[in-house]
PAKOL-761496 format. One record per residue: x, y, z of N, C-alpha, C in turn; residue number from 1; residue in three letters. Coordinates in Angstrom, 1 decimal. Layout:
<sites>
@n_xx->X | n_yy->Y | n_zz->Z | ca_xx->X | ca_yy->Y | ca_zz->Z | c_xx->X | c_yy->Y | c_zz->Z | num->NUM | residu->ala
...
</sites>
This chain:
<sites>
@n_xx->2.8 | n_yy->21.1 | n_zz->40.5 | ca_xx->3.8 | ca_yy->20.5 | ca_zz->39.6 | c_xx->4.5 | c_yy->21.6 | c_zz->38.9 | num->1 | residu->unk
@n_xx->5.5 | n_yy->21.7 | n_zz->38.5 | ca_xx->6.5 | ca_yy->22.5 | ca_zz->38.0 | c_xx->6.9 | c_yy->22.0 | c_zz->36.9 | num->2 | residu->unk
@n_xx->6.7 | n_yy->23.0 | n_zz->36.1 | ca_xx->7.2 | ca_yy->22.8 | ca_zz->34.4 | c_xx->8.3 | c_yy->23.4 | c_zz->34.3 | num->3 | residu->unk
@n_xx->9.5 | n_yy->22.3 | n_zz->33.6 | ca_xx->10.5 | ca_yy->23.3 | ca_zz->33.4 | c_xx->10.5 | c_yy->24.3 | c_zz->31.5 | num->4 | residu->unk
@n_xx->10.8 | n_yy->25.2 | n_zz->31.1 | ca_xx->10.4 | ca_yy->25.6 | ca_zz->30.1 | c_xx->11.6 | c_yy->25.1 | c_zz->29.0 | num->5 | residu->unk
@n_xx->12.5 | n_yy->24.8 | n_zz->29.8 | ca_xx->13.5 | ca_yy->24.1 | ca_zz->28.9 | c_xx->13.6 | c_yy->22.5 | c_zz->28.6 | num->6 | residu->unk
@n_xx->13.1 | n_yy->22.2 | n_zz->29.4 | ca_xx->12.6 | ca_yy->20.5 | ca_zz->28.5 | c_xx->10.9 | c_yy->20.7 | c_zz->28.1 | num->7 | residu->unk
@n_xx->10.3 | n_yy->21.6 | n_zz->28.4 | ca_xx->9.4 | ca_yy->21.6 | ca_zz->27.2 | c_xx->9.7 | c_yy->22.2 | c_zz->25.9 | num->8 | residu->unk
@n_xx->10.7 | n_yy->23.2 | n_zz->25.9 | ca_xx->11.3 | ca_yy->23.7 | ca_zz->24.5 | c_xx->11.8 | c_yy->22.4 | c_zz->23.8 | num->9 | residu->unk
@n_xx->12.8 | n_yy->21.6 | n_zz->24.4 | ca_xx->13.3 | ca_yy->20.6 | ca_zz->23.7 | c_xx->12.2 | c_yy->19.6 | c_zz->23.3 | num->10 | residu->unk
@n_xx->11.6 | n_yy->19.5 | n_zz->23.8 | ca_xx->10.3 | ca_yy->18.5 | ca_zz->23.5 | c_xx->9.7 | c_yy->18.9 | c_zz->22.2 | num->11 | residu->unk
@n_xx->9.3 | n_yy->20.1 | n_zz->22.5 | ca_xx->8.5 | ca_yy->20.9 | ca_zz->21.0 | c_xx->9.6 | c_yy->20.7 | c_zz->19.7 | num->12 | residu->unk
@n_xx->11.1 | n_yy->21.1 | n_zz->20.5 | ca_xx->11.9 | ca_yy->21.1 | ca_zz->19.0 | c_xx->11.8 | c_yy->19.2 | c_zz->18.2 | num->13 | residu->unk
@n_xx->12.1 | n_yy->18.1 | n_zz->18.9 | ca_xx->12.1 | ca_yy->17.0 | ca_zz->19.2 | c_xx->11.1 | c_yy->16.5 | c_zz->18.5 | num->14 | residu->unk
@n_xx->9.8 | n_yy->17.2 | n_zz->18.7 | ca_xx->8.6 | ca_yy->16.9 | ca_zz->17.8 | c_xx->8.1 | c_yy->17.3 | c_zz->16.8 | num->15 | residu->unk
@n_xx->8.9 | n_yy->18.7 | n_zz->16.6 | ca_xx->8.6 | ca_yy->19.5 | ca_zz->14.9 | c_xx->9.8 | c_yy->18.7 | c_zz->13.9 | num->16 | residu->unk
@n_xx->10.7 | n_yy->18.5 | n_zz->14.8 | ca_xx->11.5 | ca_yy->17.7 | ca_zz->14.0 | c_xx->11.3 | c_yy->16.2 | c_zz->13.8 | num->17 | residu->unk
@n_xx->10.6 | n_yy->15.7 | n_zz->14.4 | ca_xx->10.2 | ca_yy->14.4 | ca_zz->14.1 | c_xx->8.9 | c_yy->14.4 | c_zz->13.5 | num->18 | residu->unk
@n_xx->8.3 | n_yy->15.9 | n_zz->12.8 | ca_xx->7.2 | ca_yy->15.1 | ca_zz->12.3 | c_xx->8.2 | c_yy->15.4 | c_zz->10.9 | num->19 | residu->unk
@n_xx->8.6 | n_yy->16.5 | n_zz->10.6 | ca_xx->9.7 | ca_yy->17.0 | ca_zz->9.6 | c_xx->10.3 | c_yy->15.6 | c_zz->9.1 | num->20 | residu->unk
@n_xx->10.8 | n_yy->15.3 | n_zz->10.1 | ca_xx->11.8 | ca_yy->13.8 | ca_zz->9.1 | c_xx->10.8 | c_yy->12.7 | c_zz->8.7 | num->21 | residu->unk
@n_xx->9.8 | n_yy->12.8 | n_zz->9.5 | ca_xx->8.6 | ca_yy->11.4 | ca_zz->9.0 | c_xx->8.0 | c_yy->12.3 | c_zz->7.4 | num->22 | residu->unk
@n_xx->7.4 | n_yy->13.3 | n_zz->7.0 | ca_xx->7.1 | ca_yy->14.1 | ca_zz->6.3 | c_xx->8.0 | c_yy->13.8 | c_zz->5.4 | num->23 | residu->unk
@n_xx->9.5 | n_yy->14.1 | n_zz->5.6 | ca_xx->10.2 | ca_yy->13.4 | ca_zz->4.3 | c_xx->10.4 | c_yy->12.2 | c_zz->3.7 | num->24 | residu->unk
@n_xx->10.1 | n_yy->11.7 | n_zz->5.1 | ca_xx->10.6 | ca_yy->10.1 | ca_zz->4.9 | c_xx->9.4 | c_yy->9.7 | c_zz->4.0 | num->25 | residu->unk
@n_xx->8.1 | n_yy->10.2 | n_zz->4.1 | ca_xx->7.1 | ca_yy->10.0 | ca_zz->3.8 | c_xx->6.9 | c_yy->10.0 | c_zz->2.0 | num->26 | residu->unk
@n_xx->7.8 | n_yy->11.2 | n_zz->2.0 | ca_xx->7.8 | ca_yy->11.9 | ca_zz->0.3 | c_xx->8.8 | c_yy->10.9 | c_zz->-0.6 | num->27 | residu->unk
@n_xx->9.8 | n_yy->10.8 | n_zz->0.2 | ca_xx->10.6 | ca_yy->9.4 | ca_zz->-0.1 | c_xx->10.1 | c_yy->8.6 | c_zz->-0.6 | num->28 | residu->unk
@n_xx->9.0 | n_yy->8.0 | n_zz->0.4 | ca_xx->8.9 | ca_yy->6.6 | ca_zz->-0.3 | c_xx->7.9 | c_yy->7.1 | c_zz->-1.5 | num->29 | residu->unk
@n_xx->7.2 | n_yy->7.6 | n_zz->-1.1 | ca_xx->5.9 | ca_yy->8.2 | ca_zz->-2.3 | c_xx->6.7 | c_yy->8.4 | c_zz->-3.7 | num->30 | residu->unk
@n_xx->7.9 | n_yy->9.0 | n_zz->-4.0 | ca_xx->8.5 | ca_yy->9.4 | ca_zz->-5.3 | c_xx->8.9 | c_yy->7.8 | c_zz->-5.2 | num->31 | residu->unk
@n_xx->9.4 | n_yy->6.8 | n_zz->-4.6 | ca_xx->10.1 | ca_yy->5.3 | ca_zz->-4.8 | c_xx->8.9 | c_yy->4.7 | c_zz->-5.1 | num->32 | residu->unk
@n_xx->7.5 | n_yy->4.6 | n_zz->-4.6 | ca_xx->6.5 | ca_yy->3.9 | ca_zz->-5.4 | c_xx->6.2 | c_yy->4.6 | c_zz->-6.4 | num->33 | residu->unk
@n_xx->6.3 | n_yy->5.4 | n_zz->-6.8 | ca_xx->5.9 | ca_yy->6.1 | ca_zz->-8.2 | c_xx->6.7 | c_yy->5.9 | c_zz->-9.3 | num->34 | residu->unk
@n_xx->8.0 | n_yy->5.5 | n_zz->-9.1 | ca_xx->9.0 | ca_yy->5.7 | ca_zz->-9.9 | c_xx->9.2 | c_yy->3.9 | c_zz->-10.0 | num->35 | residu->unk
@n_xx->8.8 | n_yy->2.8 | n_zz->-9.4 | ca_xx->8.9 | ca_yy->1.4 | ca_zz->-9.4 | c_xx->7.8 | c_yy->1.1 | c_zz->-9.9 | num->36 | residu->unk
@n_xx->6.5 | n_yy->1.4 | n_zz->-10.2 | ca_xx->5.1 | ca_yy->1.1 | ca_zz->-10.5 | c_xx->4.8 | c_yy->1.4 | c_zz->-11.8 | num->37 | residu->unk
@n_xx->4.7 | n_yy->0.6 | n_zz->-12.6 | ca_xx->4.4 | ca_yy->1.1 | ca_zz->-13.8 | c_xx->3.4 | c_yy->2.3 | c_zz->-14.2 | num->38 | residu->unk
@n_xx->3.5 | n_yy->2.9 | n_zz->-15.1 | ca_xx->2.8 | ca_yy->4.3 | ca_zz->-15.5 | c_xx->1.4 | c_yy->4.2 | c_zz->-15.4 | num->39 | residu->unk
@n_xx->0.8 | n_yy->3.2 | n_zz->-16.4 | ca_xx->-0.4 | ca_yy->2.7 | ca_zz->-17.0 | c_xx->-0.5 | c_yy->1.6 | c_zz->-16.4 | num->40 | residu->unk
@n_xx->-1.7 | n_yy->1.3 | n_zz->-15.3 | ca_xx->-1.7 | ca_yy->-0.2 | ca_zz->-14.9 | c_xx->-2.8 | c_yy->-0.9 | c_zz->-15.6 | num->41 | residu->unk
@n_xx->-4.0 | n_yy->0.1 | n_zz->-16.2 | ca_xx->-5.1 | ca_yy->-0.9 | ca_zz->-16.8 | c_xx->-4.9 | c_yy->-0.4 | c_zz->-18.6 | num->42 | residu->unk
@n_xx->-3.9 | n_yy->0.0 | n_zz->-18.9 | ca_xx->-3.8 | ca_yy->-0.2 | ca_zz->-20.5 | c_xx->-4.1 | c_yy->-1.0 | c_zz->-21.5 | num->43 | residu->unk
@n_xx->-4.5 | n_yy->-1.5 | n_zz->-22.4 | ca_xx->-5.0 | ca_yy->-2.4 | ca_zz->-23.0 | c_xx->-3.8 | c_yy->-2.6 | c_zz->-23.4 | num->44 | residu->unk
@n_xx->-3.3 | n_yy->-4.2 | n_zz->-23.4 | ca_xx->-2.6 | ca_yy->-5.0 | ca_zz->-23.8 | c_xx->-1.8 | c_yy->-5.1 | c_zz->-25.6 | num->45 | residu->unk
@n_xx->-1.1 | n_yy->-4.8 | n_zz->-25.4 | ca_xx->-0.2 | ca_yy->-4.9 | ca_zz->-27.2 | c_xx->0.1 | c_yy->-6.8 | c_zz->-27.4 | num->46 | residu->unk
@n_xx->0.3 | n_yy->-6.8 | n_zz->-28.7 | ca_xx->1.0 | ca_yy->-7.5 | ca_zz->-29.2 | c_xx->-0.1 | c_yy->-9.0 | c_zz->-29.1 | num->47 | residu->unk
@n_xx->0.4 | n_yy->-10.1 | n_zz->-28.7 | ca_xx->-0.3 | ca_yy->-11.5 | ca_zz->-28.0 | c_xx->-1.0 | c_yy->-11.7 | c_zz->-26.8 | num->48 | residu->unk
@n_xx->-0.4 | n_yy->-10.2 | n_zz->-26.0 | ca_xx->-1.0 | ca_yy->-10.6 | ca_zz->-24.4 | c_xx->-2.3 | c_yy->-10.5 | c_zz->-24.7 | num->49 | residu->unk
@n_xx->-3.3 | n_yy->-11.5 | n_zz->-23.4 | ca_xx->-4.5 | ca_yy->-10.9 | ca_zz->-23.1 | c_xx->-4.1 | c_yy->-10.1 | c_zz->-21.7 | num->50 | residu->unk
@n_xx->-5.7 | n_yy->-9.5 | n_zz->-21.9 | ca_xx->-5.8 | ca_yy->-8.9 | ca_zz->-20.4 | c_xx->-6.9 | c_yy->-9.5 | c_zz->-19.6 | num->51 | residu->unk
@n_xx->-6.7 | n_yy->-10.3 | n_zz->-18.5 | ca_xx->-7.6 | ca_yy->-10.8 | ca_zz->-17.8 | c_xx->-8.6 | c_yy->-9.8 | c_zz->-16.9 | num->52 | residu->unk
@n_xx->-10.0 | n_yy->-10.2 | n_zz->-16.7 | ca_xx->-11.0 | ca_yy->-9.1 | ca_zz->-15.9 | c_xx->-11.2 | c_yy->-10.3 | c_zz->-14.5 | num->53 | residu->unk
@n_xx->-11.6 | n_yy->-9.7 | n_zz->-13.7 | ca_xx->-12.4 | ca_yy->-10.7 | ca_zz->-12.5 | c_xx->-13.4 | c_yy->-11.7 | c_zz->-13.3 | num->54 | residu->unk
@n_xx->-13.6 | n_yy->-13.3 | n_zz->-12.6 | ca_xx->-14.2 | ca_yy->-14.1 | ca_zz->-13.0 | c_xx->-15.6 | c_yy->-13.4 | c_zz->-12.9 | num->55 | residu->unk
@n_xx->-16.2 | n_yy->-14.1 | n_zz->-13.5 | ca_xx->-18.1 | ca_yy->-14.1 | ca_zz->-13.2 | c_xx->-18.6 | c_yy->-15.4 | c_zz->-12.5 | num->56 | residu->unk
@n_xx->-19.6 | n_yy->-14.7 | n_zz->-12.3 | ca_xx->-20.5 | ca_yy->-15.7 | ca_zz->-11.3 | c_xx->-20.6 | c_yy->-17.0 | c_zz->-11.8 | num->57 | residu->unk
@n_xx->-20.6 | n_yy->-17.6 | n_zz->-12.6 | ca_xx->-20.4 | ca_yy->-18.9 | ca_zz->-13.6 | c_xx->-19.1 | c_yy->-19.8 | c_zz->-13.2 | num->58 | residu->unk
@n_xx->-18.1 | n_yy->-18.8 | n_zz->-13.3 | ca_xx->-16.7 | ca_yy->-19.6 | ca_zz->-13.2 | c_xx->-16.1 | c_yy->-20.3 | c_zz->-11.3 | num->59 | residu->unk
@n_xx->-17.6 | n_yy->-19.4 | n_zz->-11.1 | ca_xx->-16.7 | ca_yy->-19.5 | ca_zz->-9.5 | c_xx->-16.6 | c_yy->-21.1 | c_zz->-8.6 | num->60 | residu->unk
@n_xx->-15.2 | n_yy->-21.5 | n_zz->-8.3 | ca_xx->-15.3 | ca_yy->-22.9 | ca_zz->-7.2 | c_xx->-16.5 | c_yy->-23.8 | c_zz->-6.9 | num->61 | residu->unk
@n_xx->-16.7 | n_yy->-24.9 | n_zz->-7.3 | ca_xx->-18.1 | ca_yy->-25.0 | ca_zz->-7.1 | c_xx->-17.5 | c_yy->-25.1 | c_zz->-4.8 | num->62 | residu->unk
@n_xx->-18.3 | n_yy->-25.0 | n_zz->-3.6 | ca_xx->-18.3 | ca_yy->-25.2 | ca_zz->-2.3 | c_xx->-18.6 | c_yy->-23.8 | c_zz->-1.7 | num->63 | residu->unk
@n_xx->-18.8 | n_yy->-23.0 | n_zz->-2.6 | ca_xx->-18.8 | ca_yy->-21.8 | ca_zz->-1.9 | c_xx->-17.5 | c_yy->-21.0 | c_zz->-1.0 | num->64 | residu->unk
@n_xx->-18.0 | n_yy->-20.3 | n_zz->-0.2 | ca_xx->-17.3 | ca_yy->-19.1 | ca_zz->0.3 | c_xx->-15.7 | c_yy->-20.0 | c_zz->1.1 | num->65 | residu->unk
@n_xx->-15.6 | n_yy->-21.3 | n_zz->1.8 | ca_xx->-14.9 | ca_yy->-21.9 | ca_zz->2.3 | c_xx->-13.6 | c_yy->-22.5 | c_zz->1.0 | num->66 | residu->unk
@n_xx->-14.5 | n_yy->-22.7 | n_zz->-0.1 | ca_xx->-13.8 | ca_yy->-23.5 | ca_zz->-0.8 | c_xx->-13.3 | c_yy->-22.7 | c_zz->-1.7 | num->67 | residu->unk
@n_xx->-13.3 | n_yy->-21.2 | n_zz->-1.9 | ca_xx->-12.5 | ca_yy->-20.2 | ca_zz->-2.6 | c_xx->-11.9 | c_yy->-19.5 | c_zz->-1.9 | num->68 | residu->unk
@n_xx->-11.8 | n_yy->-19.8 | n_zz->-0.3 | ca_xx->-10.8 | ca_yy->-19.6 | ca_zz->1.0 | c_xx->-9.6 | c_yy->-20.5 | c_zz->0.9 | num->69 | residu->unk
@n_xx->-10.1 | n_yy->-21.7 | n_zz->0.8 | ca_xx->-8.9 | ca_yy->-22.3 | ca_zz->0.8 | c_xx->-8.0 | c_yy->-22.6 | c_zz->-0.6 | num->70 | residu->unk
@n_xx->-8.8 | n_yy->-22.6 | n_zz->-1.9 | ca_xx->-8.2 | ca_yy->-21.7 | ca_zz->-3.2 | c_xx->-7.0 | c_yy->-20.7 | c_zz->-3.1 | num->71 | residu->unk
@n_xx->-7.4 | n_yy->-19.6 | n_zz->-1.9 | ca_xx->-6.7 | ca_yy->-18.6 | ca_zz->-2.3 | c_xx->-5.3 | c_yy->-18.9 | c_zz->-1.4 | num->72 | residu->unk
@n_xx->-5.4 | n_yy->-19.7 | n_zz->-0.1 | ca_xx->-4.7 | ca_yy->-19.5 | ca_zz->0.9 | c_xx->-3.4 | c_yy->-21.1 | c_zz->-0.2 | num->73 | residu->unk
@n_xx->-4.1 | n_yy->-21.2 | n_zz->-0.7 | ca_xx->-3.0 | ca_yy->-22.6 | ca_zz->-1.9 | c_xx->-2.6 | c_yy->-21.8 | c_zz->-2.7 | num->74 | residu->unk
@n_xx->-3.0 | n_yy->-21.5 | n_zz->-3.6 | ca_xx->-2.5 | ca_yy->-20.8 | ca_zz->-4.8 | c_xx->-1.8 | c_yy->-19.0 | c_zz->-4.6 | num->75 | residu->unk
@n_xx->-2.3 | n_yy->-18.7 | n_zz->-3.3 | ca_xx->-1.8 | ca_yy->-17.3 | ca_zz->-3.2 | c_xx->-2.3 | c_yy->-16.3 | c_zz->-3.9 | num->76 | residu->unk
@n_xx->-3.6 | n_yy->-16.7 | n_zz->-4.4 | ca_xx->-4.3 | ca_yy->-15.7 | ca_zz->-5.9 | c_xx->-5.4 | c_yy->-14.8 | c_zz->-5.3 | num->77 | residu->unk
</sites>
């Protein structure tokens, strides 16, 4: 089989450069979620808000594992 050295050159360039633009594209979005996401996500609450925690074992659906399946797939929660 015969390798030509000039479509493996372009190949190599082809793929330094395609990891290059994915690497930016990458940093891109990384600074766009950083800059849309608020600073402090578990800060304690000012003013009237509460801050809600996960339920406890008390609060849960009474049916078990099916009937907080179809809870979540209704309400989206």
């Amino acid at each position: 089989m015969i390798f030509s050295l000039r479509k493996g050159w372009r190949f190599i360039r082809f793929f330094v450069l395609l990891c290059i633009l994915a690497f930016l594209l990458y940093s891109a979005f990384e600074r766009l979620s950083s800059w849309v996401t608020p600073i402090q996500h578990y800060k304690i609450p000012e003013g009237n808000a509460v801050k809600v925690a996960g339920t406890s074992i008390a609060e849960e659906p009474e049916g078990g594992f099916w009937e907080r399946l179809r809870f979540f797939y209704w309400y989206g929660e």
